[in-house]
N, CA, C and O atoms as a CHARMM CRD file, in Angstrom:
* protein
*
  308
    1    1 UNK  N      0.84000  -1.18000   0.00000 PROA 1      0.00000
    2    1 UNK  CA     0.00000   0.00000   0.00000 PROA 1      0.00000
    3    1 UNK  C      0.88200   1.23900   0.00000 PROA 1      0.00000
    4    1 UNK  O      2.01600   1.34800   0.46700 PROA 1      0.00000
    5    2 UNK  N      0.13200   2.15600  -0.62100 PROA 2      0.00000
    6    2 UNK  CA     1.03400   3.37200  -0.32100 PROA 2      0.00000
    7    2 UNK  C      0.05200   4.91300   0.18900 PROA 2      0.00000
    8    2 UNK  O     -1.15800   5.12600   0.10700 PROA 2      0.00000
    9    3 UNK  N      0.87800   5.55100   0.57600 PROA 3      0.00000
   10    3 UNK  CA    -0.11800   6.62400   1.31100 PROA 3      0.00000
   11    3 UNK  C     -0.32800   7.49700   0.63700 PROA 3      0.00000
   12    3 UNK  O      0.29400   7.51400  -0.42500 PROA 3      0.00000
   13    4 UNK  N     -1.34100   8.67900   0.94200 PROA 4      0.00000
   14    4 UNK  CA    -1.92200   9.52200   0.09800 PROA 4      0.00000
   15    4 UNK  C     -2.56600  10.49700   0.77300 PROA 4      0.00000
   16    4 UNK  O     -3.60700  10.19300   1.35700 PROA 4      0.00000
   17    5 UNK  N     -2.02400  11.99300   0.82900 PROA 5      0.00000
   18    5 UNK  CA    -2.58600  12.92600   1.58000 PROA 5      0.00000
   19    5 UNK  C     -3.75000  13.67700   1.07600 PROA 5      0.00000
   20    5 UNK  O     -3.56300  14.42900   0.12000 PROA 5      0.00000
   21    6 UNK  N     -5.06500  13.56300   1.65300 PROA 6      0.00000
   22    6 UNK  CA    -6.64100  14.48200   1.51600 PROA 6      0.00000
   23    6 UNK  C     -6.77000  15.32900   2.86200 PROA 6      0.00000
   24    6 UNK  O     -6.70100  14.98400   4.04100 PROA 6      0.00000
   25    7 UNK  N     -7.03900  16.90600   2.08500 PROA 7      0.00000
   26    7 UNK  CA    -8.15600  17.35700   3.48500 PROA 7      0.00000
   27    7 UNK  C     -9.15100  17.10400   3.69000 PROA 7      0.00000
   28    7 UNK  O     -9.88700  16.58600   2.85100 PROA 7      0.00000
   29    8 UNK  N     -9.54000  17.42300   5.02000 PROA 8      0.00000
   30    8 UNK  CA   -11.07700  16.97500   5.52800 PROA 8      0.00000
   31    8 UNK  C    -11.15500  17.90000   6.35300 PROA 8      0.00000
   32    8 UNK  O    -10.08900  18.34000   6.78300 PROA 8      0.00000
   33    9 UNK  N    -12.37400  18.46500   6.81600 PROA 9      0.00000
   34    9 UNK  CA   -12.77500  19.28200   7.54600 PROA 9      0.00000
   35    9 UNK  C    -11.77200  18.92000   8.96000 PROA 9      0.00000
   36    9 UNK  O    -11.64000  17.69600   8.95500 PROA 9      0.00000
   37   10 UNK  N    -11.29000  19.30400   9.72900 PROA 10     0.00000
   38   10 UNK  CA   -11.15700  19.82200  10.89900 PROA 10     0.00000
   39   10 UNK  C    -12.01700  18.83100  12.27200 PROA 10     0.00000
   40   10 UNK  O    -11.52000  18.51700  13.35300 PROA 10     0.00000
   41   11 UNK  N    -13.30800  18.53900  11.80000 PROA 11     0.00000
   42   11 UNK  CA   -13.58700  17.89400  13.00000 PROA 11     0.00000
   43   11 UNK  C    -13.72900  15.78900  12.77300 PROA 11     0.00000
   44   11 UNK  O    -14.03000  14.84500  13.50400 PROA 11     0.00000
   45   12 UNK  N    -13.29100  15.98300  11.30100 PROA 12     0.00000
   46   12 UNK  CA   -12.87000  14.51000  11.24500 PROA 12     0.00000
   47   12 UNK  C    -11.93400  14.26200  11.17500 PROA 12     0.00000
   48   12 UNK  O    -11.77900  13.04400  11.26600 PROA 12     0.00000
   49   13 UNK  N    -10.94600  14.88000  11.02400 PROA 13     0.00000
   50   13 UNK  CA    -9.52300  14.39600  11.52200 PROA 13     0.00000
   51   13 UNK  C     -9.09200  14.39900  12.52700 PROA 13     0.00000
   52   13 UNK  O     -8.04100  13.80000  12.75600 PROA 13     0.00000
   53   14 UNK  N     -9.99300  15.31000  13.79700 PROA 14     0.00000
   54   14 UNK  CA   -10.00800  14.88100  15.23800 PROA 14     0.00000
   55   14 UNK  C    -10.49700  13.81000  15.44900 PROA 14     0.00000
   56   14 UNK  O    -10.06200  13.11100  16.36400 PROA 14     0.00000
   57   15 UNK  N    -11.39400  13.45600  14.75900 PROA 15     0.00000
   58   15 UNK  CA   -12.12200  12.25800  15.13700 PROA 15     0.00000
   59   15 UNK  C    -11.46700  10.87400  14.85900 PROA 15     0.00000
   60   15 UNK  O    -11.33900   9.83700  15.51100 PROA 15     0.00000
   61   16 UNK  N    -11.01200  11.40700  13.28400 PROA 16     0.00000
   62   16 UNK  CA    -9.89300  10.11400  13.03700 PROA 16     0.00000
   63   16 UNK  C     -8.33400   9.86800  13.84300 PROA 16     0.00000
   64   16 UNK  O     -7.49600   8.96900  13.76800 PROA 16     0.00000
   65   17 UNK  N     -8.41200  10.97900  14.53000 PROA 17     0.00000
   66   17 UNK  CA    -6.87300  10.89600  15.33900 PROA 17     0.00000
   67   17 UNK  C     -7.07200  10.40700  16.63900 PROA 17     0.00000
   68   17 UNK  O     -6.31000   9.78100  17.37600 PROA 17     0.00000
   69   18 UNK  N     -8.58600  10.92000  16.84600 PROA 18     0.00000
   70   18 UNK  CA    -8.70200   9.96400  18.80700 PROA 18     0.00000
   71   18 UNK  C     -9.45400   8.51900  18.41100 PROA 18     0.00000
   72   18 UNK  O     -9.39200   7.58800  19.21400 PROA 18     0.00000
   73   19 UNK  N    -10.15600   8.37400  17.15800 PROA 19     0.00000
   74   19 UNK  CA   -10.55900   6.63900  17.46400 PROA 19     0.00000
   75   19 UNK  C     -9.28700   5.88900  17.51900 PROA 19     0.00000
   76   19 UNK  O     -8.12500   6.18300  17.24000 PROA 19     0.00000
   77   20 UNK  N    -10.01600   4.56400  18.07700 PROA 20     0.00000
   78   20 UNK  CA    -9.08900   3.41200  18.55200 PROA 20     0.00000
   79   20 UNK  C     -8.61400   2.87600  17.14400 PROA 20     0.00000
   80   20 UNK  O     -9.01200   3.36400  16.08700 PROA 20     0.00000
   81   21 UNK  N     -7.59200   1.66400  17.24700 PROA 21     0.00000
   82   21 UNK  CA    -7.05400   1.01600  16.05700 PROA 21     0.00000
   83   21 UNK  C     -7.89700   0.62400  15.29700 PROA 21     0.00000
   84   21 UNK  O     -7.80100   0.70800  14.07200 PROA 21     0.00000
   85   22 UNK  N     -9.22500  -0.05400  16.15400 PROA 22     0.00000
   86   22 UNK  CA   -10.10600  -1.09100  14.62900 PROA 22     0.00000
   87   22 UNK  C    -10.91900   0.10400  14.13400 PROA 22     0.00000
   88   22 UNK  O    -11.28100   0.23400  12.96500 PROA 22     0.00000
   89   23 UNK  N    -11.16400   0.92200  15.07300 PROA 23     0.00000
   90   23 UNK  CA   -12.15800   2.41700  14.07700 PROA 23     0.00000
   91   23 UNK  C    -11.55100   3.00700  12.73300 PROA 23     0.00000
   92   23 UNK  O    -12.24600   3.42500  11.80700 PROA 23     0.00000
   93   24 UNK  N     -9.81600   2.97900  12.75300 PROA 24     0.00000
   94   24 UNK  CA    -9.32300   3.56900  11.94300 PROA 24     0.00000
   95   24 UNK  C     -9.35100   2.32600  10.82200 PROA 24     0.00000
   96   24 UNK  O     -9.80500   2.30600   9.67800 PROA 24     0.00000
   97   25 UNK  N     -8.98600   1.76600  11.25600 PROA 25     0.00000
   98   25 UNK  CA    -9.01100   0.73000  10.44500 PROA 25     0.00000
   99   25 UNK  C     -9.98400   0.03900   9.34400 PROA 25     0.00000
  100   25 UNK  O     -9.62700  -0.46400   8.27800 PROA 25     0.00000
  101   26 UNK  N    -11.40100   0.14600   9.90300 PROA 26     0.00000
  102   26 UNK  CA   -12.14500   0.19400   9.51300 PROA 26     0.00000
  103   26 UNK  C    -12.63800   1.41800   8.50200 PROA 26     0.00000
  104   26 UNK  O    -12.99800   1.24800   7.33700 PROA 26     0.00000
  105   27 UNK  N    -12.57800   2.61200   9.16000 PROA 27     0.00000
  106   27 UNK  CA   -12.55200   3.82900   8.07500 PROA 27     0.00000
  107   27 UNK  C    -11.97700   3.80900   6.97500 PROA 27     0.00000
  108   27 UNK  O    -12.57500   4.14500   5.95300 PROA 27     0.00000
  109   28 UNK  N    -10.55000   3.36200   6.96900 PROA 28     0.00000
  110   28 UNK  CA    -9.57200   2.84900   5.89200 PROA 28     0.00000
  111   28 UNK  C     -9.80500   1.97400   4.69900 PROA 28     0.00000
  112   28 UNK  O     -9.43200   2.04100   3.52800 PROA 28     0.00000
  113   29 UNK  N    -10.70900   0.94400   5.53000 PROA 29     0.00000
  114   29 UNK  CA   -11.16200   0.41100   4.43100 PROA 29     0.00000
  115   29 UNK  C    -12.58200   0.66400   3.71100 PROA 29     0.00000
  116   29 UNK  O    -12.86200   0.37000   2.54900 PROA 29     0.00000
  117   30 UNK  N    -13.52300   1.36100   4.79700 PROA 30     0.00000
  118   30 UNK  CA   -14.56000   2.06600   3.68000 PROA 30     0.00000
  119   30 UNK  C    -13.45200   3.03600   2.55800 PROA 30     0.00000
  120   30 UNK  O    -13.35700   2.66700   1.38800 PROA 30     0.00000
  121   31 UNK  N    -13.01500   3.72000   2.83300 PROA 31     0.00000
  122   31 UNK  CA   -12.43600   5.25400   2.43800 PROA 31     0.00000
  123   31 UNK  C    -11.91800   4.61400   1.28300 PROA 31     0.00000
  124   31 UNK  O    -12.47800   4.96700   0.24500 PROA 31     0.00000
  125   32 UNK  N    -10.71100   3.49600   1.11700 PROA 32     0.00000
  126   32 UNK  CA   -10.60700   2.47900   0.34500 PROA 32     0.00000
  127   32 UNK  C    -11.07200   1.97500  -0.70700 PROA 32     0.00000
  128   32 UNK  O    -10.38600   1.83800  -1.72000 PROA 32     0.00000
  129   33 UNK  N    -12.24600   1.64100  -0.62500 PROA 33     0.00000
  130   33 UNK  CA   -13.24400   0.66800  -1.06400 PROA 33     0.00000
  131   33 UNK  C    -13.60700   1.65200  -2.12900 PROA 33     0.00000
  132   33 UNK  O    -13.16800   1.57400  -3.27600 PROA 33     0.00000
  133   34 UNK  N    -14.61500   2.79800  -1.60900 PROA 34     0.00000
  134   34 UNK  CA   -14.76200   4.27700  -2.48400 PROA 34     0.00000
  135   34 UNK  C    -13.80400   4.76700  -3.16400 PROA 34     0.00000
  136   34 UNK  O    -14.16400   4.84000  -4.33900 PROA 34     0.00000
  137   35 UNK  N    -12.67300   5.17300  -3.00700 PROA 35     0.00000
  138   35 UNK  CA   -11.61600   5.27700  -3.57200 PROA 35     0.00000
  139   35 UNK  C    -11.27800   4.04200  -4.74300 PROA 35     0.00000
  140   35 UNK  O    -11.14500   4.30800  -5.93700 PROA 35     0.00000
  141   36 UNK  N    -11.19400   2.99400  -4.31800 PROA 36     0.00000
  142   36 UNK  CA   -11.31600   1.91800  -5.53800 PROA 36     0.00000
  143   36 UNK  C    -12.69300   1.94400  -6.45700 PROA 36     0.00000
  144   36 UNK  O    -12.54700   1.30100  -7.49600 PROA 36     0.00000
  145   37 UNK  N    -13.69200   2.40500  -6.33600 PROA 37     0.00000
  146   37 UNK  CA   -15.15100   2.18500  -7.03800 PROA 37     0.00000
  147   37 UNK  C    -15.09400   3.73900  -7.82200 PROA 37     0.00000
  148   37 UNK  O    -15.57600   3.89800  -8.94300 PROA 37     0.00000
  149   38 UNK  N    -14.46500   4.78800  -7.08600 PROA 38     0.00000
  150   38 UNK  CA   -14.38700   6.32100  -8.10400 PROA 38     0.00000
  151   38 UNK  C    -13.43000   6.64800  -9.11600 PROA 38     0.00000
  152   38 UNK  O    -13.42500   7.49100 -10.01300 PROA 38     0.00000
  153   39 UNK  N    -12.28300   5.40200  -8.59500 PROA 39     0.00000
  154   39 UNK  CA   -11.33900   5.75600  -9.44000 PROA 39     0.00000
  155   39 UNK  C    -11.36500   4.40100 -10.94500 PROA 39     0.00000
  156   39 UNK  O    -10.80200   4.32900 -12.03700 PROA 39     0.00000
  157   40 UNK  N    -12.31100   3.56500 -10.20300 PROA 40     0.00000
  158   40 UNK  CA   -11.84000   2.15100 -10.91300 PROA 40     0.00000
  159   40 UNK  C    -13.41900   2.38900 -12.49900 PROA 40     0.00000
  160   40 UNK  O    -14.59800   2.74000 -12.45700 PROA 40     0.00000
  161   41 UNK  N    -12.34300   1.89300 -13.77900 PROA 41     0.00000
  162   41 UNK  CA   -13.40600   1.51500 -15.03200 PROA 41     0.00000
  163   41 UNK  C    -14.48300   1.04500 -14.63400 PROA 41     0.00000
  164   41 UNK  O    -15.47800   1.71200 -14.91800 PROA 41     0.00000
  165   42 UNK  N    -14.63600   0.09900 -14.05500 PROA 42     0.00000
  166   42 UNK  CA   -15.81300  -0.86200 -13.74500 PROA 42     0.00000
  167   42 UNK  C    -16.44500  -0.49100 -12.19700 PROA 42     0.00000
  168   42 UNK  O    -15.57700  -0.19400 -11.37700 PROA 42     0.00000
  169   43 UNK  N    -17.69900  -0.47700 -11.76000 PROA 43     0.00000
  170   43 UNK  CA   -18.13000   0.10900 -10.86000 PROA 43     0.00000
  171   43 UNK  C    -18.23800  -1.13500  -9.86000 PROA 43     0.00000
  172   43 UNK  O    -18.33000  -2.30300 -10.23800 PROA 43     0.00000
  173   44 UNK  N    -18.21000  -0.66000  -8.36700 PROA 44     0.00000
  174   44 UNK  CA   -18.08800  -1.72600  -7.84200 PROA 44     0.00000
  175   44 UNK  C    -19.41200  -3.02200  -8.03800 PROA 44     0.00000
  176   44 UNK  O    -19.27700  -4.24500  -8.03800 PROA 44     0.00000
  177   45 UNK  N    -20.35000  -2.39700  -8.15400 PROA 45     0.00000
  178   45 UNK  CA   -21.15300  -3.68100  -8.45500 PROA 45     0.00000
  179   45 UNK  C    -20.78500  -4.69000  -9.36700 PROA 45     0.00000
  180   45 UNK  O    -20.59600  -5.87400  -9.08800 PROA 45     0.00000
  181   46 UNK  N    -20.69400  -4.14800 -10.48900 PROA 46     0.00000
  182   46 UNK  CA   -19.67100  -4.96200 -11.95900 PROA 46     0.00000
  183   46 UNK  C    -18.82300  -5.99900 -11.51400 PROA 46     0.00000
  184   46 UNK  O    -18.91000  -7.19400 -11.80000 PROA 46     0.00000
  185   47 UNK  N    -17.81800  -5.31900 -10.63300 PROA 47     0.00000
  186   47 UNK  CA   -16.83000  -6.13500  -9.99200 PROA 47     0.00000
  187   47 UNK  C    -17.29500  -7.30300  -9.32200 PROA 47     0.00000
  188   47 UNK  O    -16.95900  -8.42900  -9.68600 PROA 47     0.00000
  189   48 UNK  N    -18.17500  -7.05000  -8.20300 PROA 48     0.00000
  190   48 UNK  CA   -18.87200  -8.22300  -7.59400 PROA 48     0.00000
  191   48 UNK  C    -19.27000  -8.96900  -8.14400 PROA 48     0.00000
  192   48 UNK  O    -18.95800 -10.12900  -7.87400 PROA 48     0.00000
  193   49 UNK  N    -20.29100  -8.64100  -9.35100 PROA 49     0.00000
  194   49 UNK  CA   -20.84000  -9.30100 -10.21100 PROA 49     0.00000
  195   49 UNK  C    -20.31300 -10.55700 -10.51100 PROA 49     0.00000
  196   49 UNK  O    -20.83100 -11.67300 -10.48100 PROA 49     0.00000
  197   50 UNK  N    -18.59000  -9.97900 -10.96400 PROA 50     0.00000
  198   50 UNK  CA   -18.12100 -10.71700 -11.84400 PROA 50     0.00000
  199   50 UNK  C    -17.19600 -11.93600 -10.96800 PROA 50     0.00000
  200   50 UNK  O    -16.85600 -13.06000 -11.33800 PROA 50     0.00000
  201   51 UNK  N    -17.00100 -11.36500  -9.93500 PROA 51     0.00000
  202   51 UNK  CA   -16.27700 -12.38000  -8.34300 PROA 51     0.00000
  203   51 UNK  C    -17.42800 -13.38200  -8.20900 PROA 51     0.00000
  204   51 UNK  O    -17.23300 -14.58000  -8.00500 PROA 51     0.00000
  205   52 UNK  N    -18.87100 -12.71600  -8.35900 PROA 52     0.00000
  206   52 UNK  CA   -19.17200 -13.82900  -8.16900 PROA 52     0.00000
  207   52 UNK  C    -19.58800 -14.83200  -9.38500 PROA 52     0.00000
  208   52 UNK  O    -19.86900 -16.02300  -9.25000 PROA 52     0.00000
  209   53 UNK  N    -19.57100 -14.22800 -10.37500 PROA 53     0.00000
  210   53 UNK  CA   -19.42700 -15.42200 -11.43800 PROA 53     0.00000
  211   53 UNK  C    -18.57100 -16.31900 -11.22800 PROA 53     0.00000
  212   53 UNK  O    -18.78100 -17.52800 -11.13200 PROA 53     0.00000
  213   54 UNK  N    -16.98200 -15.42500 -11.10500 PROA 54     0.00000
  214   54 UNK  CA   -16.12100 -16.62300 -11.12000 PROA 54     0.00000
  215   54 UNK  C    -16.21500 -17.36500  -9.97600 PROA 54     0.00000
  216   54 UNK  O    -15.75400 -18.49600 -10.12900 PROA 54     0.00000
  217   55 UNK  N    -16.64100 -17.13900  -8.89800 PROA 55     0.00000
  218   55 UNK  CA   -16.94800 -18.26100  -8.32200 PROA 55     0.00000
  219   55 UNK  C    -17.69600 -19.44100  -7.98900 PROA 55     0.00000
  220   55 UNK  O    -17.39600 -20.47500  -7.39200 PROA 55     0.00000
  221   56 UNK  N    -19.31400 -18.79000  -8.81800 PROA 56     0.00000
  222   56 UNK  CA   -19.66900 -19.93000  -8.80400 PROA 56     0.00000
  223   56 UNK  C    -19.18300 -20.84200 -10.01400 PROA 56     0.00000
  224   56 UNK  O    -19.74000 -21.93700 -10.08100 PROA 56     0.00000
  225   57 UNK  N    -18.10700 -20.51600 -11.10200 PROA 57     0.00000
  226   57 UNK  CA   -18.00100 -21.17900 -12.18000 PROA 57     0.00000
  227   57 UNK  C    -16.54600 -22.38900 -11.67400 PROA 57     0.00000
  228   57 UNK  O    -16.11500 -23.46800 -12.08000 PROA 57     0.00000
  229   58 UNK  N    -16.20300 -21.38300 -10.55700 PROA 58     0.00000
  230   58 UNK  CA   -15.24200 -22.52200  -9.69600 PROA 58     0.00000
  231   58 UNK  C    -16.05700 -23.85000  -9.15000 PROA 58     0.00000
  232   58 UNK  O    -16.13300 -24.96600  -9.66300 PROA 58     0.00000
  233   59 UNK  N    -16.62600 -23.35400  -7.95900 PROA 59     0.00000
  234   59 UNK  CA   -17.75400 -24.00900  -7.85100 PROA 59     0.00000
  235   59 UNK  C    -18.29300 -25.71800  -8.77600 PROA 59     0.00000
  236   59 UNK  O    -17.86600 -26.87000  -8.69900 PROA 59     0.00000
  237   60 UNK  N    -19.13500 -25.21500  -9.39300 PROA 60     0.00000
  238   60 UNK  CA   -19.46900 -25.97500 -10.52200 PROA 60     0.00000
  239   60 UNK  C    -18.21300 -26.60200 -11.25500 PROA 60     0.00000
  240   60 UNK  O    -18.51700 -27.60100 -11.90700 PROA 60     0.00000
  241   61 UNK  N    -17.03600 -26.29800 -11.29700 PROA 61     0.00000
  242   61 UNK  CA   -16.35800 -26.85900 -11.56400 PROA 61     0.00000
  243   61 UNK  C    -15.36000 -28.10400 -11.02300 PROA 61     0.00000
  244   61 UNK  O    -14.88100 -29.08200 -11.59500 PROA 61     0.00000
  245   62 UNK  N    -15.27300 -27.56100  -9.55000 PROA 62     0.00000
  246   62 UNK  CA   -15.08400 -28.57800  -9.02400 PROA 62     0.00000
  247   62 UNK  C    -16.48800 -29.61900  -8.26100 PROA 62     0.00000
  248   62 UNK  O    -16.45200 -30.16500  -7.15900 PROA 62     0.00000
  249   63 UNK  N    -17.26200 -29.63100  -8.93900 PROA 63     0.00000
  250   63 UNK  CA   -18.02700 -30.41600  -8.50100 PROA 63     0.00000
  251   63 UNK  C    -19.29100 -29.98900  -7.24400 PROA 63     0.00000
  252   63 UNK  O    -19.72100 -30.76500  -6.39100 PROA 63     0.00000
  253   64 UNK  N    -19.62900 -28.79800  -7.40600 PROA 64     0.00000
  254   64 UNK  CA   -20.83400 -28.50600  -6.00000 PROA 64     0.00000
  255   64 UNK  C    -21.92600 -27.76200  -7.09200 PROA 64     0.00000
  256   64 UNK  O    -21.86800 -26.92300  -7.99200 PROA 64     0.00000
  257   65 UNK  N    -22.79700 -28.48200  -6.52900 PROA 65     0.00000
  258   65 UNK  CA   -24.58000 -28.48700  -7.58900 PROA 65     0.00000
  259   65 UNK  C    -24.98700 -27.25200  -7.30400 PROA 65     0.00000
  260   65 UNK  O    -24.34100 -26.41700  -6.67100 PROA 65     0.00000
  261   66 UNK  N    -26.21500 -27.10600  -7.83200 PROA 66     0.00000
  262   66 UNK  CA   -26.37000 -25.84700  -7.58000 PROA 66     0.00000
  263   66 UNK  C    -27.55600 -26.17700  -6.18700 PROA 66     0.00000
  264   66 UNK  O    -28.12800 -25.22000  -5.66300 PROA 66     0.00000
  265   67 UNK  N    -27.73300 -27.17400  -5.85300 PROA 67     0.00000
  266   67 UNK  CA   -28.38700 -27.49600  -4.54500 PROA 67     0.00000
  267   67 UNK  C    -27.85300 -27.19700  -3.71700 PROA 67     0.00000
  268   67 UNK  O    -28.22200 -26.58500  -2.71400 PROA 67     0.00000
  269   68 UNK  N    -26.40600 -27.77700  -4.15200 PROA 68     0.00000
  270   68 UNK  CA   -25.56900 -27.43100  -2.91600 PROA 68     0.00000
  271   68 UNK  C    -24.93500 -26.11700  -2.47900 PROA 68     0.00000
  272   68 UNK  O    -24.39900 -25.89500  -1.39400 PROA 68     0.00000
  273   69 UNK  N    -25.11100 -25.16000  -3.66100 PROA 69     0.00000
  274   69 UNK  CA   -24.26000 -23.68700  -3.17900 PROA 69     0.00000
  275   69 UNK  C    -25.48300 -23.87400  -2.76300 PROA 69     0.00000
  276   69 UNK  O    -25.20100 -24.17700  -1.60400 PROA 69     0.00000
  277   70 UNK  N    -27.12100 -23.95600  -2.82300 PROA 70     0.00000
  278   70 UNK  CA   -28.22200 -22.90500  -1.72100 PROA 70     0.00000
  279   70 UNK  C    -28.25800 -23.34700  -0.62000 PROA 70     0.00000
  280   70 UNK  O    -28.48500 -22.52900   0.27200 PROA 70     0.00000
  281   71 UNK  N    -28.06800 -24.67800  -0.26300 PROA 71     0.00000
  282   71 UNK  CA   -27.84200 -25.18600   1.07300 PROA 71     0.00000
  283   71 UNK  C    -26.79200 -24.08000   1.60800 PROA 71     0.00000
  284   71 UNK  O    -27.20100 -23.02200   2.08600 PROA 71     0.00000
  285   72 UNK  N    -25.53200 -24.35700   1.51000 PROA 72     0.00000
  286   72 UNK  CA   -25.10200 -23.70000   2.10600 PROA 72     0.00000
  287   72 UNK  C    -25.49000 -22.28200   2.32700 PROA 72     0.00000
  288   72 UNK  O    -25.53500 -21.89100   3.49300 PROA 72     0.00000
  289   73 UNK  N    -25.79400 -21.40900   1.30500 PROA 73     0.00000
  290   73 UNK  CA   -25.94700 -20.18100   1.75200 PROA 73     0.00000
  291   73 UNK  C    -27.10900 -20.10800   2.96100 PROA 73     0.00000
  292   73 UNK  O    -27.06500 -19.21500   3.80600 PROA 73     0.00000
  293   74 UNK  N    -28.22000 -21.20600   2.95700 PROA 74     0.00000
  294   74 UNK  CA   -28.81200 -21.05000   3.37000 PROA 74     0.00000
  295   74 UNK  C    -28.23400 -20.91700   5.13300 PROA 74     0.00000
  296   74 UNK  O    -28.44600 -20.14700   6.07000 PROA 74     0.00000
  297   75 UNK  N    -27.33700 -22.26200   4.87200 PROA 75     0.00000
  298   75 UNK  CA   -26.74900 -22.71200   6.48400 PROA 75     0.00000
  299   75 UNK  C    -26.61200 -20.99400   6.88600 PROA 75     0.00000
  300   75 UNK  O    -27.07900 -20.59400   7.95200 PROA 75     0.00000
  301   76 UNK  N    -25.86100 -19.95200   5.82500 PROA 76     0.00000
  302   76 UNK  CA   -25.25300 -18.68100   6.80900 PROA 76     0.00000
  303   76 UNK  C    -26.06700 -17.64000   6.84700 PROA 76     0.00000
  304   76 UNK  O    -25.74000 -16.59400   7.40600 PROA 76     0.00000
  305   77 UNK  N    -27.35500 -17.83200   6.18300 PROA 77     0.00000
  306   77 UNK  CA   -28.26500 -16.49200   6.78700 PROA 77     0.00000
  307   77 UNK  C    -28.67200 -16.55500   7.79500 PROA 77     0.00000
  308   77 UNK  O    -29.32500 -15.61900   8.25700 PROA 77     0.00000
């Protein structure tokens, strides 16, 4: 990774300087995420889209039905 200096108002960079490690951390990776979806050709949905194609084409490839991806999803809702 490499770093990259933005202003921000004044009362979020207080805010980002007194949260704890996982707050920042977490901010980082929203801030991130946006930063990858404004700057990136393809919008983040596209992207997902397409992660999850390839995975279910993994999937199906090594052998899990399509019974079996809904089972499971089902197991994690």
């Amino acid at each position: 990774m490499e770093n990259i200096t933005i202003s921000v108002p004044p009362y979020i960079a207080r805010a980002f300087e007194k949260a704890d490690t996982s707050v920042r951390r977490k901010a980082e990776t929203y801030i991130n995420a946006w930063l990858n979806d404004f700057f990136s050709k393809e919008p983040a949905n596209e992207q997902l889209f397409a992660i999850m194609k390839k995975a279910t084409a993994e999937a199906k490839a090594n052998g899990l039905t399509q019974e079996q991806m809904n089972d499971l999803l089902k197991d994690e809702a």
